[in-house]
Structure formats: structure tokens, C-alpha cells
C-alpha positions in Angstrom: -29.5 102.6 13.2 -27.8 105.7 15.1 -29.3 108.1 12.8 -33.1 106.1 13.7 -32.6 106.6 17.1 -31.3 110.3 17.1 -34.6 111.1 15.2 -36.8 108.8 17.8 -35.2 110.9 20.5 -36.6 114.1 18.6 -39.9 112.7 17.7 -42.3 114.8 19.9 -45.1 112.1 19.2 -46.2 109.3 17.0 -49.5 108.4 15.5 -51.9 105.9 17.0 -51.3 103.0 14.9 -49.3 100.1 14.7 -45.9 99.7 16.6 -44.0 99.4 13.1 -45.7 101.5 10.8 -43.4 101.5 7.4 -43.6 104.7 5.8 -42.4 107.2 8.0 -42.5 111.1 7.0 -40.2 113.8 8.7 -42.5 117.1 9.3 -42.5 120.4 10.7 -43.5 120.5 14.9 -45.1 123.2 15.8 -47.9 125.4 14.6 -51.4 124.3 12.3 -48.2 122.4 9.8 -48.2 120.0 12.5 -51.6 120.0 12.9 -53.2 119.5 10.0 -50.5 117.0 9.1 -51.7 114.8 11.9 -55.1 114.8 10.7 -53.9 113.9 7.5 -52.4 110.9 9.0 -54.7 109.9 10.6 -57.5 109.7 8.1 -55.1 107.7 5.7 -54.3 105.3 8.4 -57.5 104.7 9.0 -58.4 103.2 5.6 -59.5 99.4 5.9 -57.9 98.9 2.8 -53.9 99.8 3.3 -52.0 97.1 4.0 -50.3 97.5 7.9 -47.1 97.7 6.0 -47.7 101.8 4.4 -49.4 102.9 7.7 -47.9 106.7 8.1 -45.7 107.3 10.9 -44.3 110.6 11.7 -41.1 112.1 12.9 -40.4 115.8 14.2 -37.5 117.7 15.2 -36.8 121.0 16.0 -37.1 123.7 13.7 -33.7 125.6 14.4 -31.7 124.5 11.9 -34.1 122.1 10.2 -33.0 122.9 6.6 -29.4 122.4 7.3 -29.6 119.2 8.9 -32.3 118.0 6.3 -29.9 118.8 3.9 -27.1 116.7 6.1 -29.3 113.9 6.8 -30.5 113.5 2.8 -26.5 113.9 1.4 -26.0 111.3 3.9 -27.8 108.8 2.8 -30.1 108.7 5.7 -33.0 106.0 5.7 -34.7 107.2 8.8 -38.0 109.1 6.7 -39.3 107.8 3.4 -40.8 111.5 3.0 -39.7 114.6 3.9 -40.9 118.2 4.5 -39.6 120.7 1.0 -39.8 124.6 0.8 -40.2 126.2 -2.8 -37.2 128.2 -2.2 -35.2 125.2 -1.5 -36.1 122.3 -3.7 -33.2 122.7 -6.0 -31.0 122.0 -2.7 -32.4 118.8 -2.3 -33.2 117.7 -5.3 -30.2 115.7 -6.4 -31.3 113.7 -2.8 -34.7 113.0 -3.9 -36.8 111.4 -6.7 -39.9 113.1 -8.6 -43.1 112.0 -7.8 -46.4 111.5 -9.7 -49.2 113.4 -7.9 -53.1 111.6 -7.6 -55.2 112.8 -11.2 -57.3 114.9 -9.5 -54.0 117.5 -8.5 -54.1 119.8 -11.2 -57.6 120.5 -10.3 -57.0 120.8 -6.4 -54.5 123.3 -6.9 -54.0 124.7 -10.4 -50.8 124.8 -12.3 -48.7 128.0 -10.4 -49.4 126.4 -7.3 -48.2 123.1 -8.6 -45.0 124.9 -9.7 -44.0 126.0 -6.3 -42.8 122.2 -6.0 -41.4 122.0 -9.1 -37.4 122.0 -10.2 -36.1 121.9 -13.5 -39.3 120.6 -15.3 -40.3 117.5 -12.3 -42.6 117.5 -10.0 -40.4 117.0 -6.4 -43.3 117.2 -4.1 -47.4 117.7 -3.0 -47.8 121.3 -2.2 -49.9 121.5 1.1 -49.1 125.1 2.6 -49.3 128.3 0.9 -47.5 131.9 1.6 -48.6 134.8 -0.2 -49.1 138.4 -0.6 -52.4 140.3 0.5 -52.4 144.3 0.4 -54.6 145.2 3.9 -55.9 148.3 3.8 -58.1 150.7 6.3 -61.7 151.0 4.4 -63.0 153.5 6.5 -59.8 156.2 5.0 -60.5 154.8 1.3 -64.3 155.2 1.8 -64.0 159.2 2.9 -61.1 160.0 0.3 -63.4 158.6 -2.4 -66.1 160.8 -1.0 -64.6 164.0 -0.5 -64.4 166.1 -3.9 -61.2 168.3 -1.8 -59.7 165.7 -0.5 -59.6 164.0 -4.1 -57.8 167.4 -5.2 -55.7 166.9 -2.8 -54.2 163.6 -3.7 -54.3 164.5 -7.5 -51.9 167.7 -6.5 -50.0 165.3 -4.7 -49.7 162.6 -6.9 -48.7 165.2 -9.7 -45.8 166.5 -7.8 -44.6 163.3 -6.5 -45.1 161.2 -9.9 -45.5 163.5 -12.4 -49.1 163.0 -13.1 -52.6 163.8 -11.9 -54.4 160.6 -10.8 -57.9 160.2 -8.8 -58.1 157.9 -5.9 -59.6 154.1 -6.4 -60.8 151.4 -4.6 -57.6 149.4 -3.5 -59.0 146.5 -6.0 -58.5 149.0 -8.7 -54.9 150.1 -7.8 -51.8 149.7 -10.2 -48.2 150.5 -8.3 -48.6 154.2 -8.7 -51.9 154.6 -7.2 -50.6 152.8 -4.6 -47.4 155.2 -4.2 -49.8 158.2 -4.6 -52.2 156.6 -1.6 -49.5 155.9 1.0 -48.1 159.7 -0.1 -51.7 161.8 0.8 -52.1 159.2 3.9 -48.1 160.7 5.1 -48.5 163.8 7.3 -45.3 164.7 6.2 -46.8 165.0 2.6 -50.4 166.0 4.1 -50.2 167.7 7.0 -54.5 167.0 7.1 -54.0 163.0 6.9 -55.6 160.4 9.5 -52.7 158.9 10.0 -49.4 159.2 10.1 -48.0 157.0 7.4 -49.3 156.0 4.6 -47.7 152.0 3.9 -45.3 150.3 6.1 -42.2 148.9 4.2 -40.4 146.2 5.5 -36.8 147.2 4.3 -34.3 144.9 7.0 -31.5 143.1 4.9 -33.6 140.0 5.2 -34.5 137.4 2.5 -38.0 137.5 3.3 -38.2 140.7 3.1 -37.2 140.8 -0.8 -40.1 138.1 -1.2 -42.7 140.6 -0.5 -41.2 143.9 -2.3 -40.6 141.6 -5.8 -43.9 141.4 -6.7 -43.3 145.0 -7.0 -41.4 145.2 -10.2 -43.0 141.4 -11.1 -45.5 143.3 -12.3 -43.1 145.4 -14.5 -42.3 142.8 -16.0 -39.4 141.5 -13.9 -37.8 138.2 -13.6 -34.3 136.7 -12.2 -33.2 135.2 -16.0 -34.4 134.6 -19.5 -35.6 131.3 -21.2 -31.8 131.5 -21.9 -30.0 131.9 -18.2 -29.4 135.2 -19.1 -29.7 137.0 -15.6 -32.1 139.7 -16.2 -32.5 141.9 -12.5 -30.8 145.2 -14.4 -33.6 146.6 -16.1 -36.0 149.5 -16.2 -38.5 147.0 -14.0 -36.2 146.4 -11.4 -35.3 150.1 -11.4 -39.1 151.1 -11.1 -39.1 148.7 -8.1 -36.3 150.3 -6.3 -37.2 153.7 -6.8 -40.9 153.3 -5.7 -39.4 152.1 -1.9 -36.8 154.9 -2.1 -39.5 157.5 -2.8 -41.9 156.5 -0.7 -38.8 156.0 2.3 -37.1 159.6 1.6 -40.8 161.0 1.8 -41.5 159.9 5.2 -44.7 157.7 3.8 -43.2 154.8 6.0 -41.8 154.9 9.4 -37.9 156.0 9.6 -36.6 152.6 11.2 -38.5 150.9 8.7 -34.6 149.7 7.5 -35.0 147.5 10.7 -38.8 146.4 9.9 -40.0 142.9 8.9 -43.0 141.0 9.6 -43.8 141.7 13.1 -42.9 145.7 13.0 -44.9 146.1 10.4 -48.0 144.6 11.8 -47.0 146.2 14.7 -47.3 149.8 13.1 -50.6 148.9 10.8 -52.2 147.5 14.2 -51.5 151.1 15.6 -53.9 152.6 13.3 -51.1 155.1 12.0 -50.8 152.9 8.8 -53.6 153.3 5.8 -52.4 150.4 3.7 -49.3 148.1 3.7 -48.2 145.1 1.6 -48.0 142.0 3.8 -47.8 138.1 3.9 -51.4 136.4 4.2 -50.4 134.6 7.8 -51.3 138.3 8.8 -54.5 138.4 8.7 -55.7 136.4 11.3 -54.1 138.7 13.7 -55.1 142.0 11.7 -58.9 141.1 11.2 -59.3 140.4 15.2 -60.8 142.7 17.4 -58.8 141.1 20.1 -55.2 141.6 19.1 -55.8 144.7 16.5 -58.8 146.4 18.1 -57.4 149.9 15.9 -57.9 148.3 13.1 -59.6 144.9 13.0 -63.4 146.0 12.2 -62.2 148.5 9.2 -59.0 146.3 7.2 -59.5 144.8 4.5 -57.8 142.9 1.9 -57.0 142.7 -1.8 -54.4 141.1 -4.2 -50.7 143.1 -4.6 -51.5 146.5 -7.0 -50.7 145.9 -11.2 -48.8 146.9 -13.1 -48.1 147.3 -17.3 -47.0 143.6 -16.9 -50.2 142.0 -15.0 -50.7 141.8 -11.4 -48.7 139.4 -9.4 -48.0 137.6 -5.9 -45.4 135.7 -5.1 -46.0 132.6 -3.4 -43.7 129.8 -1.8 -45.0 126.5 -0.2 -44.4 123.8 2.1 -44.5 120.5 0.8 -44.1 116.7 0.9 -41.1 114.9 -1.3 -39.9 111.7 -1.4 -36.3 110.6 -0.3 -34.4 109.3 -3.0 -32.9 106.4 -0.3 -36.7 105.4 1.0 -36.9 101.7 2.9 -40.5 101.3 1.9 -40.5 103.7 -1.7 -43.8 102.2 -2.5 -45.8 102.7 0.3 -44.5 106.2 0.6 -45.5 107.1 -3.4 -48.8 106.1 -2.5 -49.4 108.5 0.2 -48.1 111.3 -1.7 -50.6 110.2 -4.7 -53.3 110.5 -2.2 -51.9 113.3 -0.2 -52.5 115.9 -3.7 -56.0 114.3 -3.4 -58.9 116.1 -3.3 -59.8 113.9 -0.2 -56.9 114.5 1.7 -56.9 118.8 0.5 -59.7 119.1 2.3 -58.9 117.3 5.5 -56.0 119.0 5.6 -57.9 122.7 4.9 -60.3 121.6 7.4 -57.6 121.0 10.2 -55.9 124.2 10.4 -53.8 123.8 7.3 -53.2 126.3 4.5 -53.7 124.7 1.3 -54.1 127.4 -1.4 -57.1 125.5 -3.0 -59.2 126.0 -6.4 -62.3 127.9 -6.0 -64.1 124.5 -6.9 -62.7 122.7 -4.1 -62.0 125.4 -1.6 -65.9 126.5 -2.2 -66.5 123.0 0.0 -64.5 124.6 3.4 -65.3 128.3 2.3 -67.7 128.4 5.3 -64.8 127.3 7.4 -62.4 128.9 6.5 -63.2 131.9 4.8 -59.3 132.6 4.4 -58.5 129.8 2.2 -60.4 131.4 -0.1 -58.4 134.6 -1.2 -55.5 132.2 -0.7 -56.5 130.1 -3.7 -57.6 132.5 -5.5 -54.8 135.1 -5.7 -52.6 132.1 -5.9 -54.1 131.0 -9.1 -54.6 134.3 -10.4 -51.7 136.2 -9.7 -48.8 133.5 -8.2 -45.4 133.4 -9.8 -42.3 131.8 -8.8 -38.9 133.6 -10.3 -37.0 131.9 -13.0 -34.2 130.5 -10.8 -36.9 130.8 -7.8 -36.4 126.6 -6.7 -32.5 126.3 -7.6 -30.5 125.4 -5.2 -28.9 128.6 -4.3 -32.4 130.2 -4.7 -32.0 131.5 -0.2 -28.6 132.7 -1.6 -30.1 135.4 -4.1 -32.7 136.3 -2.1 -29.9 137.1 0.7 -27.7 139.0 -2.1 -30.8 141.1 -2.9 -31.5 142.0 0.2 -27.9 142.9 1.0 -27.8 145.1 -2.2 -31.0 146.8 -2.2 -31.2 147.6 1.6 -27.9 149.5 0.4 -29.7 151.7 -2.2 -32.7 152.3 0.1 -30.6 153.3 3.1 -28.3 155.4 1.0 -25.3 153.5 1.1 -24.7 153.2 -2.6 -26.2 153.8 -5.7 -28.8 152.4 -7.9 -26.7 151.4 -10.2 -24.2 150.1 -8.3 -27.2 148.2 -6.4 -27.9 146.8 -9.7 -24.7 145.6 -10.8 -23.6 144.3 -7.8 -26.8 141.8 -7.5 -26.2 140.9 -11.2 -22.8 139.9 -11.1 -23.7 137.9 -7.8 -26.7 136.3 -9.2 -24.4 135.0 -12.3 -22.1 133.0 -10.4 -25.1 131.5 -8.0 -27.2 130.9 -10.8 -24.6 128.7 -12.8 -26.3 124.9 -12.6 
């Protein structure tokens, strides 16, 4: 009962319904999670068939510390939410706390099979995925347009590629990119490479020892062919791909194609420095765009940005992609009532509520072609997701925030000069062997 009435107390509001609605779900205040959840709610509620008894109620707390004192709260034992909120990257963490859940028939075809996996742990299903990260390269149109049609220019960027990479390449449309057309784009966009560039620097890296950070670099040497372990458990990050990966950062660093702090950039310095109009193309999280594309808050940029799915590579082309997501706690009061809601929550029904209210479900082209009109966003989303979306071997363990945190300890090293490749290398191996052990 204490631990009921500490989350009462943090409960910013309840849904209209009755007093004593029995399956209560703990989600995530703040922002269009919140706000699509509500709607979700609400539209379930108001079914005249459910019984009073599985009525949705929901809980909120703050998001400081939220994964922690999930983690508490589930080890505990606690009954106060039937449901809870799950992060790809953390499943595994929770898991021995929760129970797998069936998903409604129609879920494979909501949201296809690599965005089912994001809540998936060691072959079960642990939860409904409902909100979608992912990787979009933006990229300045109007710079891509006149490179393409400039016969000098193009000679240009094929004597610089050729020097930097050791081959002569022509400039594409960003659509058309592998990773070294990429690195050859951001070097002609560098004045420090080409004193006659638009713009100062060609990418923006986001290279600050942070865990997110790795996230978006990965799908770097993903499409190399990386991955964190075999079929066997054999930890697999030293290898030519992961080397490739590296390098490309530390070339494109060293050459001044990205800003000098960039060692202290992450999410907001780097829109910060593409919103400029300095940058020509940079590799970025999809919750960017909004901001990017509007002539309000980016006015440099916002009318001539685009967007396209991370460059290939010899292995495929690639995003990674981690979700948000609804489980169900293994010690639920009313376990029935709450694996119905999650049955109908991966329901196309309740997909498109939730798209429709803010939410960032990454959709199907069949079903997201029904809110395409509003929400034109959602429809990249899904379709990179299912095209292109990977989760690492190892990517939902339960010290999956650990080896992203080891990476990004290790590989900021390499990039700023404070050790060597291979020591980068070995270093994150022999780390990722003893977090990896399950």
C-alpha cells in the first residue's frame, strides 16, 4: 500500500473513468509519449463492451531516474502497475521481472518483423512497440543540386576523393550514397579541404563519450557488416568493419570536415551547427526533423534539407532503431485485463490512434498510408524501419546501456587521440566479454 500511494502522489493525472479502474499502466509524462498514450486510453476505455474491471488507468512519474527506480520498483515485487513502459536497450534488465506477451494478429502487419524485434529478448516477445528512434541523413539540396551540375566542381570532388580515399568517385544524389561517397561529400563541402565550399563543414559528428552517441555512428560499420557477437556469443567488435567505422570519423575529424569541439557534440550541437547553414549533410536521429524542416526555428536551412536513409555499404544499408514500448509486470493484480490491452494496443486500431495523437509508431506503408496526410513523418519512419532497422546481437541484454557506455568510452579515445586503434579495439572487446556473459 506504501508503494500505491508513493506513485498516487507522482501521478500527474488520471483518466476520466471510473474511480477504480483495474489495469493500471506506468508511462512516460511529458512530451507526445504522454500524449498519445492518453488517447490511447481513452479510446479503449470507451468501448461499451470492457467490463468496468480492465478500464485503463494511468500512472506517471518523473523521468529523472525513471529506469532505475523501474528497475527497483519491478525487483521489488511492486503491484502498483499491471504494465509498464520498456526501452529496447533495456529489456534484458527487466525481463527476469516480467512475463512475454502475445501481441493482437494483426501486429506483424502494423509493424513488420525488425520493428517487432526492438521488444524482443532472447527469442519472446516482452512488449508492443509504440515509439520509434531512428536514423535519417539530412542533407542541404540546394549544395547537392549545384555540385551535380557543375562539370568543375565534379572534378573537384573526384581530385579530392582520390587523395583522401584513394579513388576517383563522381558526386550522387544522397539516396545513392554508400559510406565513401558520403566521406568524399562532407570532404569537398570542408573549406579546409576546399577552400571554394559553401560552407564550412561538410557533416557534423557527434563524437561526446555518450551512449547515444555510439547509437547513431554504428550504423556506420553495420553496413560493413558489423555486429556485437556471433550466432555463437563470440564477441565480434574487432574486425576490419569496426576498423572502417573508426577510421571514417577519424578522417573526417583530423581533416577538419566537422567542427573541432565536435568531441563535446551530441544531439543538440549538432543541430545547432546544421541549423547554421555551415553544415552540408550530417547523420542525425529522426526527432530532428521537425525542428530542421521549419522555417521558424531553422530558417538557414529549413526550405532546402532534406532527408534520406543512413549511406550503404558492401553489407546492405542500415539504421539502427530502439523503441519505447508497453510490457507486462510479471506480479500484475489484474494480469488478464492487462494482456488484453496490450493484445489491442499492437492493433491496427489502436496504431493509428496513437499515430494520429502525436505518437511515433514506425508503421507499415499499408497502415501508415491511412495517416500519411497527417503525418507525413511517420512515413520515412516506417519505411526505413522496415527496410533498413537492426538491433545488435546483444542489443536488448541487460547490460546492453553498459556496452554502449564502454564504446563510447573507448572510441571517443581513438577519435580524440588518446590511444590507438587497436588498443580501442581490444579494450571494448575484452569489456564486452565480461558484460555479455548471460
Amino acid at each position: 500500500m506504501k508503494i500505491r500511494a508513493l506513485y498516487a502522489a507522482c501521478m500527474l493525472s488520471l483518466f476520466t473513468g471510473p474511480a477504480l479502474a483495474e489495469v493500471t499502466v506506468l508511462g512516460w509524462p511529458g512530451g507526445p509519449e504522454e500524449v498519445a498514450l492518453r488517447a490511447a486510453a481513452d479510446a479503449y476505455n470507451a468501448k461499451a463492451d470492457l467490463a468496468d474491471a480492465d478500464k485503463v488507468e494511468l500512472l506517471f512519474f518523473n523521468r529523472d531516474g525513471f529506469w532505475d527506480k523501474l528497475q527497483a520498483d519491478l525487483a521489488a515485487g511492486s503491484t502498483a502497475f499491471d504494465i509498464n513502459l520498456l526501452a529496447t536497450y533495456s529489456i534484458g534488465r527487466y525481463a527476469p521481472f516480467m512475463e512475454p506477451i502475445a501481441l493482437s494478429d494483426e501486429a506483424k502487419a502494423v509493424y513488420g518483423d525488425s520493428v517487432l524485434a526492438t521488444m524482443q529478448y532472447q527469442g519472446e516477445q516482452y512488449g508492443v512497440p509504440t515509439d520509434l528512434s531512428l536514423h535519417f541523413m539530412y542533407y542541404r539540396k540546394d549544395l547537392i543540386d549545384a555540385l551535380l551540375n557543375d562539370d568543375a566542381a565534379k572534378a573537384k570532388y573526384a581530385e579530392i576523393a582520390e587523395k583522401h580515399l584513394g579513388k576517383k568517385l563522381e558526386p550522387k544524389q544522397p539516396d545513392a550514397w554508400d559510406w565513401d561517397d558520403y566521406t568524399a561529400t562532407a570532404l569537398y563541402f570542408t573549406q579546409a579541404v576546399n577552400p571554394d565550399s559553401p560552407t564550412r563543414y561538410g557533416t557534423v559528428l557527434q563524437m561526446k563519450n555518450l551512449l547515444f552517441n555510439i547509437m547513431v555512428w554504428q550504423s556506420l560499420p553495420r553496413a560493413y557488416g558489423a555486429d556485437w557477437r556471433d550466432d555463437g556469443g563470440k564477441i565480434t567488435v574487432n574486425s576490419d568493419a569496426y576498423r572502417k567505422g573508426l577510421e571514417v570519423y577519424k578522417l573526417l575529424y583530423d581533416a577538419g570536415a566537422t567542427p573541432r569541439d565536435s568531441l563535446s557534440y551530441e544531439f543538440a550541437e549538432a543541430n545547432a551547427a546544421y541549423a547554421s547553414g555551415q553544415v552540408a549533410a550530417m547523420l542525425q536521429w529522426n526527432a530532428a526533423a521537425g525542428d530542421l524542416t521549419s522555417t521558424e526555428k531553422s530558417p538557414a536551412v529549413a526550405e532546402v534539407t532534406d532527408t534520406v536513409a543512413p549511406p550503404s555499404g558492401p553489407a546492405g544499408r542500415f539504421t539502427h532503431i530502439h523503441g519505447l514500448g508497453f510490457g507486462l509486470n510479471k506480479n500484475a493484480e489484474n494480469k488478464d485485463g492487462a494482456v488484453r490491452f496490450l493484445k489491442w494496443l499492437s492493433s491496427k486500431e489502436a496504431a493509428l490512434i496513437y499515430a494520429r495523437n502525436n505518437g511515433a509508431p514506425a508503421l507499415t506503408p499499408e497502415v501508415v498510408a491511412e495517416v500519411a496526410g497527417e503525418r507525413p513523418d511517420l512515413v520515412k519512419l516506417g519505411e526505413f524501419a522496415g527496410k533498413y532497422g537492426y538491433v545488435m546481437n546483444g542489443g536488448t541484454s541487460a547490460k546492453a546501456l553498459s556496452v554502449y557506455e564502454l564504446q563510447a568510452k573507448e572510441f571517443t579515445g581513438y577519435w580524440s587521440g588518446q590511444q590507438s586503434l587497436d588498443d580501442a579495439l581490444a579494450n571494448t572487446e575484452k569489456g564486452m566479454a565480461d558484460l555479455l556473459k548471460e
